[in-house]
GUFIZA-185925 format. One record per residue: x, y, z of N, C-alpha, C, O in turn; residue in one letter. Coordinates in steps of 0.001 Angstrom, whole numbers, padded with zeros to 6 digits, always signed. Example, Ala and Ser with C-alpha at 12.3 -4.5 7.8 and 13.67 -1.06 7.14 Angstrom:
GUFIZA-185925
+013190-005690+007800+012300-004500+007800+013200-003300+007800+014236-003319+008465a +012850-002250+007080+013670-001060+007140+012900+000030+007870+013409+001138+008039s 
This chain:
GUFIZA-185925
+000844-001195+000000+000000+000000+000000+000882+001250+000000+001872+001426+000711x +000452+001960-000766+001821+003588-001201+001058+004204+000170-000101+004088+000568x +002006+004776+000608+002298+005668+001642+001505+007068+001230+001615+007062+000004x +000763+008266+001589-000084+008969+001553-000246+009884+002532-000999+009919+003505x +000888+010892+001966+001505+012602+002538+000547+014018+002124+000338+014579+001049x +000115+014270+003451-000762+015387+002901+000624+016693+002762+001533+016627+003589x +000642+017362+002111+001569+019197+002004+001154+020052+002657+000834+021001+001942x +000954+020254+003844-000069+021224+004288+000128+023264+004112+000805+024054+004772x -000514+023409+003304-000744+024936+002965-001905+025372+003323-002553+024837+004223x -002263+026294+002725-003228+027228+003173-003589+027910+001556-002804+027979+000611x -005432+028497+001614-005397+028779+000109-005178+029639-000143-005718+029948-001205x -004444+030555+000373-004102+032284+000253-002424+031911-000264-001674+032865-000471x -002072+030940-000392-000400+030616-000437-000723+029541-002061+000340+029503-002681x -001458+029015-002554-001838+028269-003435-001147+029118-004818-001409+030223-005293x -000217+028128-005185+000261+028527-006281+001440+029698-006279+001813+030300-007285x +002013+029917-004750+002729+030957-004458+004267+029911-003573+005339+030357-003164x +003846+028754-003560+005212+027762-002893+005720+027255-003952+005202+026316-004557x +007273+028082-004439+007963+027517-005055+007984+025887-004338+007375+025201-005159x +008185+025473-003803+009013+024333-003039+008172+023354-003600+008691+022521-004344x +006573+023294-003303+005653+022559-004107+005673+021793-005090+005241+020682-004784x +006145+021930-006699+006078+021199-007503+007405+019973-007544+007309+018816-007953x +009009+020877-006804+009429+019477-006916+009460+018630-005478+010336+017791-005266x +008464+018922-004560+008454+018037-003632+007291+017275-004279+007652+016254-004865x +006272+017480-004301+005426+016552-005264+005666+015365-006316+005146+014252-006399x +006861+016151-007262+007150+015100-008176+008593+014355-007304+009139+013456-007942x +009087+014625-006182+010023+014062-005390+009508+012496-004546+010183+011468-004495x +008082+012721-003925+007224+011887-003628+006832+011012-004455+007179+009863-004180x +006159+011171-005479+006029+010719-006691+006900+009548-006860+006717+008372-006546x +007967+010183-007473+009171+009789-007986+009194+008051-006862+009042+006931-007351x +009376+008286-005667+009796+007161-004532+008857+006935-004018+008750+006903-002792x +007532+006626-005182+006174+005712-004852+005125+006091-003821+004369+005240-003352x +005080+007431-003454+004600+007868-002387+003204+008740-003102+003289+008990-004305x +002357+009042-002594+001312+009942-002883+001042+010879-001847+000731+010817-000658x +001287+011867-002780+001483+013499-001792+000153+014439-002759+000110+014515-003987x -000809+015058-001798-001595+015975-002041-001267+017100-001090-000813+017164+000053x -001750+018131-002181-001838+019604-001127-003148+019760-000201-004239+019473-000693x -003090+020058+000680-004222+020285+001446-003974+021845+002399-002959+022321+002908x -005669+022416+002331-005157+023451+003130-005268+023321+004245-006022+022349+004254x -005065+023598+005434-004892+023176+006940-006221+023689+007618-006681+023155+008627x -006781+024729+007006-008078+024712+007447-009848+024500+006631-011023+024864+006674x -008998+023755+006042-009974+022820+005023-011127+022032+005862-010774+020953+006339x -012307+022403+006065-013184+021602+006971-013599+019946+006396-013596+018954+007124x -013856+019952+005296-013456+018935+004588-012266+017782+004237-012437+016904+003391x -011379+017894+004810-010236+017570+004757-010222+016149+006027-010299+015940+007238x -010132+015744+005260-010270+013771+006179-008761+013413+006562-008207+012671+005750x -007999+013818+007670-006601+013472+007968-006358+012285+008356-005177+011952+008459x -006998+011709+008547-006914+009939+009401-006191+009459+007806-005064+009091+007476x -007051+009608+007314-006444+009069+005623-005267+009187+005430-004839+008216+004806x -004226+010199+005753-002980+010276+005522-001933+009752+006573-002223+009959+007752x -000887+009174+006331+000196+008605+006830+001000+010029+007545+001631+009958+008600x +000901+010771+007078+001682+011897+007676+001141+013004+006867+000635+012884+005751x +001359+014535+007809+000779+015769+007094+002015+016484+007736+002260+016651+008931x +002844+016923+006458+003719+017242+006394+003782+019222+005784+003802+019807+004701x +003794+019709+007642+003566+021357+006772+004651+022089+006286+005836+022172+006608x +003948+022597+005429+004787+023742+004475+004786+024941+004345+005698+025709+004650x +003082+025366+003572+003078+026448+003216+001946+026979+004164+001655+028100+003746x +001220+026684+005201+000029+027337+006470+000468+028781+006631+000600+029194+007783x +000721+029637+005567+001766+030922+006138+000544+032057+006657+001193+032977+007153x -000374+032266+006720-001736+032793+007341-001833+032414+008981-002476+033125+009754x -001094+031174+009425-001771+031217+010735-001257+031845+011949-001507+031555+013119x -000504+032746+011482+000002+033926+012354-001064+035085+012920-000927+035714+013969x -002197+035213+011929-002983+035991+012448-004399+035230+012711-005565+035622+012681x -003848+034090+012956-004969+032959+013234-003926+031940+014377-003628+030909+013774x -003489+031951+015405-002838+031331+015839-003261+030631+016828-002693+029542+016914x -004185+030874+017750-004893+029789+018488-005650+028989+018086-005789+027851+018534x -006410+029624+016925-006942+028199+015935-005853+027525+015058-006191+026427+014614x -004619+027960+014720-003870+026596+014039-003429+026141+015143-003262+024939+014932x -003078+026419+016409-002483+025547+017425-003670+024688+017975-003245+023665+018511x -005089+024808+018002-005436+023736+018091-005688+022856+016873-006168+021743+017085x -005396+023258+015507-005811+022713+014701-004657+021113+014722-004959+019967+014388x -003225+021689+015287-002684+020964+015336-002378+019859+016219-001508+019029+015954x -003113+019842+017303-003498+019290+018094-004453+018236+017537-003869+017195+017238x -005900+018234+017297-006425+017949+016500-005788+016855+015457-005908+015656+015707x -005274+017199+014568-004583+016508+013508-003367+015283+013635-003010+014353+012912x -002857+015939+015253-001679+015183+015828-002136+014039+015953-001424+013084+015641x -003628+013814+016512-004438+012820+017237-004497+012026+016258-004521+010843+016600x -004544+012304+014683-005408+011635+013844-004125+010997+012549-004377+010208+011638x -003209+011432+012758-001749+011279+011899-000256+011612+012564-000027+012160+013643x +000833+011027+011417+001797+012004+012186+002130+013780+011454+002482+014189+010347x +001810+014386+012686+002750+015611+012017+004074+016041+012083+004795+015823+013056x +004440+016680+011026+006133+017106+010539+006025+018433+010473+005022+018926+009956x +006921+019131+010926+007386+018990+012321+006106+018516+013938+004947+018902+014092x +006720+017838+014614+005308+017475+015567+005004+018885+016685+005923+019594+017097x +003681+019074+017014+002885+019887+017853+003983+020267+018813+003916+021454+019131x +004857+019679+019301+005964+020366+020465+006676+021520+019872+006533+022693+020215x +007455+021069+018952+008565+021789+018322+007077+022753+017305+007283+023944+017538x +006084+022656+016576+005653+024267+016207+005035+025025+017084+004650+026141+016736x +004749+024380+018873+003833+025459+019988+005017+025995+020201+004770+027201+020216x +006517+025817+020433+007568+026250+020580+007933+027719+019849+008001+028800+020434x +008139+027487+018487+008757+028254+017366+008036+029124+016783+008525+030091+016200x +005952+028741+016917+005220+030051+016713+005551+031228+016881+005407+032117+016042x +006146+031384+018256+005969+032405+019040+007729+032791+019056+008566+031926+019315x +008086+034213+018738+009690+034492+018664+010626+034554+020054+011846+034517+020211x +009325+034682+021146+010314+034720+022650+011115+033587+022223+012151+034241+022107x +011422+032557+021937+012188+031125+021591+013562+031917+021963+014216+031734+022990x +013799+032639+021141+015033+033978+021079+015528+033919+022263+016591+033332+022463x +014886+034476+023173+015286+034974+024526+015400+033467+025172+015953+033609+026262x +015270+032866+025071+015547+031177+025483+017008+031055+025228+017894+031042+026083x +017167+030951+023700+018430+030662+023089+019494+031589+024001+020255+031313+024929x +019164+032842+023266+020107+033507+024301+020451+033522+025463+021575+033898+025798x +019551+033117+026296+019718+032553+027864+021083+031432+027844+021999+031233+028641x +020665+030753+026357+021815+029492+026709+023099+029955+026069+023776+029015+025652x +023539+030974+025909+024503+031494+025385+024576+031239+023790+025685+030937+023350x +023761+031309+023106+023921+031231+021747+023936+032560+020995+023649+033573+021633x +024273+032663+019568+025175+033766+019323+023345+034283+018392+022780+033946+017350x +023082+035101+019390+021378+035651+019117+021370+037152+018323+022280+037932+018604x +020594+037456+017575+020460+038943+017305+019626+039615+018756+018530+039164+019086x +020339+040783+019575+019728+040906+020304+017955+041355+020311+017441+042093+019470x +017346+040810+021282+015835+040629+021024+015015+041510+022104+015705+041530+023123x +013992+042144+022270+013481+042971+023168+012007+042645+022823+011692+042392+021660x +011182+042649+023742+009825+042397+023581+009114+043326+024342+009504+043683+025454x +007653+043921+023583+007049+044668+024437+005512+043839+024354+005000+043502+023286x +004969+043619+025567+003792+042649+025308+002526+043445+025608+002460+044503+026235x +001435+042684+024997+000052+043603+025155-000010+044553+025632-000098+045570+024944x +000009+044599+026851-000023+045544+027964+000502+046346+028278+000024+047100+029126x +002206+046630+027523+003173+047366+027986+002938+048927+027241+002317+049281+026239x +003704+049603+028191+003753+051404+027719+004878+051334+026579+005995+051017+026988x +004744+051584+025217+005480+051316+023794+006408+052539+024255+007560+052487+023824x +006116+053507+024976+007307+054571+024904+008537+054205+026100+009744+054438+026154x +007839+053709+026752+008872+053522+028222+010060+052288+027207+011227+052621+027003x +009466+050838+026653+010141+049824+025925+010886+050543+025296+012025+050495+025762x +010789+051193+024454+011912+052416+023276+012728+052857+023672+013836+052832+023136x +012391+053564+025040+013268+054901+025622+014801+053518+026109+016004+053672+025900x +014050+052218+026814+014926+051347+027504+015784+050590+026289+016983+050417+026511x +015255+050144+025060+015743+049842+024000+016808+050842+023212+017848+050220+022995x +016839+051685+022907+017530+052869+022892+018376+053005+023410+019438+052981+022787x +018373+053245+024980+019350+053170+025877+020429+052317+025744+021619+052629+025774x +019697+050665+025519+020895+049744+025419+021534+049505+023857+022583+048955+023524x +020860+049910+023340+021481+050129+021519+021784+051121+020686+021182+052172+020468x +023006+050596+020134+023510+052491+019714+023372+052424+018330+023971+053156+017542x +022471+051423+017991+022139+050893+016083+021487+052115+015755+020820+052774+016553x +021796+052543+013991+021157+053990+013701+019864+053458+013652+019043+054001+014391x +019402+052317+012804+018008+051849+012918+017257+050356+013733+017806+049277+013957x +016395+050616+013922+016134+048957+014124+014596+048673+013321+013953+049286+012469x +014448+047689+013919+013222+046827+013074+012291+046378+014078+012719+046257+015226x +010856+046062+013780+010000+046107+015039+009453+045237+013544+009600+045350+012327x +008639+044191+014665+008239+043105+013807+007192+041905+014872+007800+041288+015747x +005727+041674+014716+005578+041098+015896+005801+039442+016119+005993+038612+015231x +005724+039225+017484+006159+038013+018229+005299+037035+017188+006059+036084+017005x +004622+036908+016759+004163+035987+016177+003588+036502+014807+002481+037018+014649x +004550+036266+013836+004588+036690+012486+005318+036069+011291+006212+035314+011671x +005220+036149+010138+005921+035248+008826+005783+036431+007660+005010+037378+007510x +007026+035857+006834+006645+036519+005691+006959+038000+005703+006590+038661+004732x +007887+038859+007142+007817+039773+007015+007120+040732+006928+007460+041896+006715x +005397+040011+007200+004507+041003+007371+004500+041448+008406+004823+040814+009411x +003969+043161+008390+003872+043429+009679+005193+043781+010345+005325+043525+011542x +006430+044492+009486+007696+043956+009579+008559+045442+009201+008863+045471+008008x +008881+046323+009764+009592+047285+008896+010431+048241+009794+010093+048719+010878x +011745+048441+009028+012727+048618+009653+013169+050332+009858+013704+050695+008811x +013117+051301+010721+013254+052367+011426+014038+053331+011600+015038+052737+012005x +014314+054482+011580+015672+055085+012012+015160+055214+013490+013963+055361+013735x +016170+055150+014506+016450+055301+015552+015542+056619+015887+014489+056656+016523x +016323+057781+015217+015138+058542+015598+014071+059360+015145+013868+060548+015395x +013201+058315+014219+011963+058484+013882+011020+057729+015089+010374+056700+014891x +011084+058460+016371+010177+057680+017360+008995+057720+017318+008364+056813+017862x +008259+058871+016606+006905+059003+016293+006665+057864+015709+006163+056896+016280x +007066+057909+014331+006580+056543+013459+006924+054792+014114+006365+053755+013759x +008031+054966+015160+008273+053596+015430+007001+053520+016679+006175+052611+016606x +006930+054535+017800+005402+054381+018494+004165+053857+017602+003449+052941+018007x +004017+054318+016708+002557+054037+015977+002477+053140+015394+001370+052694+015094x +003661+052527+015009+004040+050878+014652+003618+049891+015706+002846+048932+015690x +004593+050595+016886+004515+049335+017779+003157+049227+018427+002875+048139+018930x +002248+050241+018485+001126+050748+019234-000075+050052+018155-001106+049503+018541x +000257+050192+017023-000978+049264+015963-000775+047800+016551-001773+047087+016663x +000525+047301+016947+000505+045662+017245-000077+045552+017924-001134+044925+017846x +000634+046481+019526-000257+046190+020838-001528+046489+020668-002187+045800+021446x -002259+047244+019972-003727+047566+020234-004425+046001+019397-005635+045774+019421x -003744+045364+018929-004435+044209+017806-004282+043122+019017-004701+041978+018841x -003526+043595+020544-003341+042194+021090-001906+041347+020910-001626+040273+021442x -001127+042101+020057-000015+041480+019680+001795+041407+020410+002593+042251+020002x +002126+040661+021152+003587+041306+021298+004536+041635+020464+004908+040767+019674x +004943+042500+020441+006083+042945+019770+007854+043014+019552+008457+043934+020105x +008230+042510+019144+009369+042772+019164+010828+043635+018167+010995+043923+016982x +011422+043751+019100+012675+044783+018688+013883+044344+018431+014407+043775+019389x +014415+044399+017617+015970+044140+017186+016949+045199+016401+016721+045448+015217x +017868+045716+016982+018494+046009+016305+018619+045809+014540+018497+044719+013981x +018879+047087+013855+019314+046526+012630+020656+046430+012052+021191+047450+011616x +021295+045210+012007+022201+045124+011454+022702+045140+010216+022358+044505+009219x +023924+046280+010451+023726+046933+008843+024616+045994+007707+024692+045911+006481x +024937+045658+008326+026051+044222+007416+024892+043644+006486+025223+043565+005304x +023819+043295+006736+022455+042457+006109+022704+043911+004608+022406+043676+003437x +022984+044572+004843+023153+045414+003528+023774+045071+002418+023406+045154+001247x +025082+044545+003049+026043+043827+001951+026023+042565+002320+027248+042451+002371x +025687+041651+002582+026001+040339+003230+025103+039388+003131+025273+038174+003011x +023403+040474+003230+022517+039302+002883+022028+038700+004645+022425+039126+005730x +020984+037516+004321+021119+036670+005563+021193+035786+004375+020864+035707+003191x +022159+034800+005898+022367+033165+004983+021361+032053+005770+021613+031765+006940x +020179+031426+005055+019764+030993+005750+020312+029412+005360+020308+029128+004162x +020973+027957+006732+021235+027364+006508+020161+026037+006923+019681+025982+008055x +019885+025100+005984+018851+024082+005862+019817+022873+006196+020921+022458+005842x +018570+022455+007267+019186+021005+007558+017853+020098+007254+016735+020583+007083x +018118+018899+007221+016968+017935+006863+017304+016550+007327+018193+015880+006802x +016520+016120+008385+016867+014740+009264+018438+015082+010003+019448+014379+010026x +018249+016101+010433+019584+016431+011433+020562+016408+010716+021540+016089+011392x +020910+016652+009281+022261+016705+008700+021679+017876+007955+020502+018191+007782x +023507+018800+007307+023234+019842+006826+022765+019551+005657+023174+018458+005262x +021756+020333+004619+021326+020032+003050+022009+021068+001922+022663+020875+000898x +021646+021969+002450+022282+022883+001536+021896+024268+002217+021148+024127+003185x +022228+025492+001933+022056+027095+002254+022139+027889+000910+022689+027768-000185x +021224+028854+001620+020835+030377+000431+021374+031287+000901+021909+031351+002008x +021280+032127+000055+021748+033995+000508+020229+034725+000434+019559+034645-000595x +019968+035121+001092+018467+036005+001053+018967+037060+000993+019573+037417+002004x +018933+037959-000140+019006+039531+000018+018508+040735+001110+018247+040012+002071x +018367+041393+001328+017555+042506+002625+016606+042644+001542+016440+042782+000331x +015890+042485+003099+014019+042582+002690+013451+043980+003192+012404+044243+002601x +013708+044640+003811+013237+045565+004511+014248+047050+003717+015383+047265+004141x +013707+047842+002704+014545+048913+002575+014464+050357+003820+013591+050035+004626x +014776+051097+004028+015034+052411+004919+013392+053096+004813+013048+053759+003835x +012554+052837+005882+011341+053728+005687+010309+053338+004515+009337+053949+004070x +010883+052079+004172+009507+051850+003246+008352+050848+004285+008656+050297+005343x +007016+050831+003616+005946+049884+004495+005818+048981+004519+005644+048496+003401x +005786+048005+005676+005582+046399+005348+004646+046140+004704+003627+046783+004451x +005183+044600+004253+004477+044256+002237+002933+044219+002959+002728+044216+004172x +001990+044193+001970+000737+043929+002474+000139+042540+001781-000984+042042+001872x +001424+042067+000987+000930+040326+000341+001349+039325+001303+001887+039664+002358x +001171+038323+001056+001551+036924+002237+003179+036692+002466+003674+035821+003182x +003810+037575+001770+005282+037501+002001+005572+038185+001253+005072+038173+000128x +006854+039353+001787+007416+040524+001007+008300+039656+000139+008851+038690+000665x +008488+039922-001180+009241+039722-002039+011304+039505-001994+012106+040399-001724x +011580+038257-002303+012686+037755-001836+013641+037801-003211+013229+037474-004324x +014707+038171-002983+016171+037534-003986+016689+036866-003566+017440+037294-002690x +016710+035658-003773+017482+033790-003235+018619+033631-004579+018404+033923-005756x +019545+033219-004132+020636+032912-004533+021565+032064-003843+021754+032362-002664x +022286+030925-004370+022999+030101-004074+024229+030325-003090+025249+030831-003559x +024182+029982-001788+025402+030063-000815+025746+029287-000418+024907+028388-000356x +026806+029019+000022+028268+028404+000222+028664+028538+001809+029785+028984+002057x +027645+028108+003092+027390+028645+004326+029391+028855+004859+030032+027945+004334x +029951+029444+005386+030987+029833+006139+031182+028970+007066+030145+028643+007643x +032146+028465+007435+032600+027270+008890+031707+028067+009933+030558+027652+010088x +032012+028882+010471+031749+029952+011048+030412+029775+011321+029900+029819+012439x +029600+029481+009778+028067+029989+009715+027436+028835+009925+026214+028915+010046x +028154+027308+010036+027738+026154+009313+027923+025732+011543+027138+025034+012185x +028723+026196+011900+029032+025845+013069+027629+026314+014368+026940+025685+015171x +027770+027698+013961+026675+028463+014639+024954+027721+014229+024358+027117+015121x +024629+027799+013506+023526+026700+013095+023371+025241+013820+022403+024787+014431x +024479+024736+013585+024930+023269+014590+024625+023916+015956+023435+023699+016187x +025029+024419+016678+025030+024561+017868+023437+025139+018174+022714+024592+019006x +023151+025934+017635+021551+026129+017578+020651+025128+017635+019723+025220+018438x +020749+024222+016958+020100+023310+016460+020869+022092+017787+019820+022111+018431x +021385+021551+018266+022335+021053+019137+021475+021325+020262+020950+020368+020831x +021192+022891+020788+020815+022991+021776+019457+022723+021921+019425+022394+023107x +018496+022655+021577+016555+022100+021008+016505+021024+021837+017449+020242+021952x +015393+020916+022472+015509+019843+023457+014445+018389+022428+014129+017316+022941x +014071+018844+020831+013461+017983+019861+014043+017060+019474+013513+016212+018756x +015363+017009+019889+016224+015993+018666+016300+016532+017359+015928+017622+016923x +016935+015423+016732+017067+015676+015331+015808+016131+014539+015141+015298+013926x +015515+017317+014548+013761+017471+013333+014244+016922+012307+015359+016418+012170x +012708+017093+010960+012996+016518+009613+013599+017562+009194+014675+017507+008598x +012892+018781+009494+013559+020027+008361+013782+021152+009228+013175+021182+010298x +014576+022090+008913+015132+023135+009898+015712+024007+008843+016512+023521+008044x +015222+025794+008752+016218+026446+008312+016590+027405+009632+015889+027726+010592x +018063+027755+009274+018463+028431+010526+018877+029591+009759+019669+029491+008822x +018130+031187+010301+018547+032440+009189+019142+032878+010325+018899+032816+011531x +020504+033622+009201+022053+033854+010316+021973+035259+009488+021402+035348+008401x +022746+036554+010277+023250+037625+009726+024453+038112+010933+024501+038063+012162x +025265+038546+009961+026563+038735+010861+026695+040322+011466+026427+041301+010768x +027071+040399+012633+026977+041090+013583+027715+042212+012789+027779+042204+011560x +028500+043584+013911+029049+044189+013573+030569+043742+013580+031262+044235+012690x +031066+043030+014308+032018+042190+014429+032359+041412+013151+033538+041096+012993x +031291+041006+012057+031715+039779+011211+031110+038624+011444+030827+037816+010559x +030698+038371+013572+030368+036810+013280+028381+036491+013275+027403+037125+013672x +028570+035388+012704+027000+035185+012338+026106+035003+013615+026557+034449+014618x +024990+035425+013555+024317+035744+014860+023184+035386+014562+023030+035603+013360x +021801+034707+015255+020593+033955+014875+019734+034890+014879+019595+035624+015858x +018944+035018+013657+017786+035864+012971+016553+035731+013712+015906+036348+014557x +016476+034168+012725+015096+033216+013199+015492+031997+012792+016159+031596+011838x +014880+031420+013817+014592+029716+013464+014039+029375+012943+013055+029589+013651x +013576+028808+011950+012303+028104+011344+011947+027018+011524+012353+026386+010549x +011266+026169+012374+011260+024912+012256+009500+024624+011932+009216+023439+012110x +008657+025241+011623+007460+025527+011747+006938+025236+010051+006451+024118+009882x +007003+026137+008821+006568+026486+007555+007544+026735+006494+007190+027100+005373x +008637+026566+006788+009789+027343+006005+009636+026815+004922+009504+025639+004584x +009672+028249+004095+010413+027708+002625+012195+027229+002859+013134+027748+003463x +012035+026021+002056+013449+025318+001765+014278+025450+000722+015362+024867+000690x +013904+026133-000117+014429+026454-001369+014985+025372-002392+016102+025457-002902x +014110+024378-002627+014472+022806-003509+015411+023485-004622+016592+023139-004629x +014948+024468-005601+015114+024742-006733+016468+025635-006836+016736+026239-007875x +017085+025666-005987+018610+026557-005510+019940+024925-005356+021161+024879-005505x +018897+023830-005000+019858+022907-004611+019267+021524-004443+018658+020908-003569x +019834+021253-005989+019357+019859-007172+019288+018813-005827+020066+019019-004896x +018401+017776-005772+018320+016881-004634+018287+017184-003296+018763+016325-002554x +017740+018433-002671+017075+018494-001779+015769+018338-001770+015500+018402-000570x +014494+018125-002517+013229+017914-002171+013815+016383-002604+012771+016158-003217x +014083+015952-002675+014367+014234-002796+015020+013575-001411+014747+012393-001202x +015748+014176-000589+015937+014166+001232+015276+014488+001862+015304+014199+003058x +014170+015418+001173+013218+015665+002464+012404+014611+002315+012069+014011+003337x +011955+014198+001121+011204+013278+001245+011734+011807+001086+010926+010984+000657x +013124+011354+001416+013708+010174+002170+013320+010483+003527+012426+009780+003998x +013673+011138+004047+013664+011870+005550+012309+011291+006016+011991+010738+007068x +011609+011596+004897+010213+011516+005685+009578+010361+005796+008813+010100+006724x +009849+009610+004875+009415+007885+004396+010173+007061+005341+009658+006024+005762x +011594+007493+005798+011939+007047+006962+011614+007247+008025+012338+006606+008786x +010941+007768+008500+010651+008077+009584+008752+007437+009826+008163+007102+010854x +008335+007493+008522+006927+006557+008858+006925+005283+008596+005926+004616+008864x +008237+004615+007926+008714+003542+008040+008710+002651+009404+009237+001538+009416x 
């Protein structure tokens, strides 16, 4: 009996996941039957599938207590990839302030939550950062929506930023902007069944004072990278420290400090695009990865 992988997306992302066509014909290919399904498809019969393997759900950021129980739900009825531990984890960006607790090499992170006074967080953020701009982006977000990067002292406009999140209910968070991401890019590095697969260069997404995108993901330049010892090490140790074990798929987005060394963006272990089409025989490991594991 062929094995029977749901893709889990969402229909606002339909026809917008590069990654899609050669994981499909990757499945295919090694006798498997893979459909797309959207994750909040009421119709959608999951017992039927051997595993529901998400991808593209990139909407449930502003739907997040209904995909966290959705996944709950679904856990009961199949296996999910990545499982319900590791995405209640990684939804949410405090993860950051975890890592960094354990000494890992973090972009520094600041959070202002529902409730908090947005001017008092600034004045204290400020204080400890001497970056000309930073970026305010909330705790639970994708795609860069909702996402845009500041001069230091445009405080009017960064209040009314952070003050639209909190009034929606949202925490917020602050990072420095590191200006190296100018020339340097982030490198985001992909692992798949706990070994490295391959890494991209993501261009800067965020230009000086322009508005976050208002589509399901601001527009990307991906290009082929060559991760740095340096960059390939820092990822390992990230990934090292997760109390999940080895996941199936993991990208780890790195940008290098003012110093030179690479410092953790975001984790992805949740929806990430993997970038198949940058690096011949990766949707063909993810989906070994995965047949082994329902094996």
């Amino acid at each position: 009996m062929r094995t029977a992988v749901a893709l889990v997306s969402a229909r606002a992302a339909r026809g917008l996941d590069d990654d899609m066509p050669p994981l499909l014909a990757a499945f295919s290919a090694a006798g498997a039957d893979a459909e797309i399904v959207d994750w909040d498809e009421p119709k959608a019969d999951w017992a039927r599938f051997d595993a529901a393997l998400l991808r593209s759900a990139w909407d449930y950021t502003e739907r997040l207590s209904e995909f966290l129980g959705w996944i709950e739900r679904v856990a009961a009825l199949t296996t999910l990839l990545n499982p319900p531990p590791v995405v209640r984890w990684n939804a949410d960006k405090h993860y950051l302030l975890e890592l960094a607790r354990q000494g890992l090499p973090v972009v520094p992170s600041s959070f202002a939550e529902a409730d908090a006074d947005a001017e008092q967080v600034l004045e204290q953020f400020l204080k400890r950062h001497t970056c000309a701009a930073l970026v305010v982006k909330p705790a639970v977000g994708a795609g860069a929506r909702a996402t845009r990067r500041h001069a230091r002292t445009a405080a009017a406009e960064i209040l009314a930023h952070m003050r639209q999140l909190l009034a929606a209910g949202r925490s917020v968070l602050l990072q420095p902007y590191l200006e190296g991401v100018d020339r340097d890019g982030e490198t985001a590095v992909i692992h798949i069944g706990g070994v490295f697969s391959h890494a991209i260069r993501k261009g800067p997404l965020l230009p000086p004072g322009a508005p976050s995108t208002g589509a399901l993901f601001a527009p990307e330049e991906i290009t082929v990278r060559e991760p740095g010892a340096d960059e390939l090490s820092a990822a390992q140790r990230v990934l090292a420290a997760l109390p999940f074990g080895a996941l199936l798929y993991a990208r780890v987005d790195l940008i290098r400090d003012a110093a030179g060394a690479p410092c953790l963006l975001e984790l992805e272990l949740t929806e990430p695009s993997l970038y198949f089409r940058h690096a011949p025989g990766s949707a063909q490991r993810l989906v070994a990865a995965t047949l082994a594991r329902l094996a």
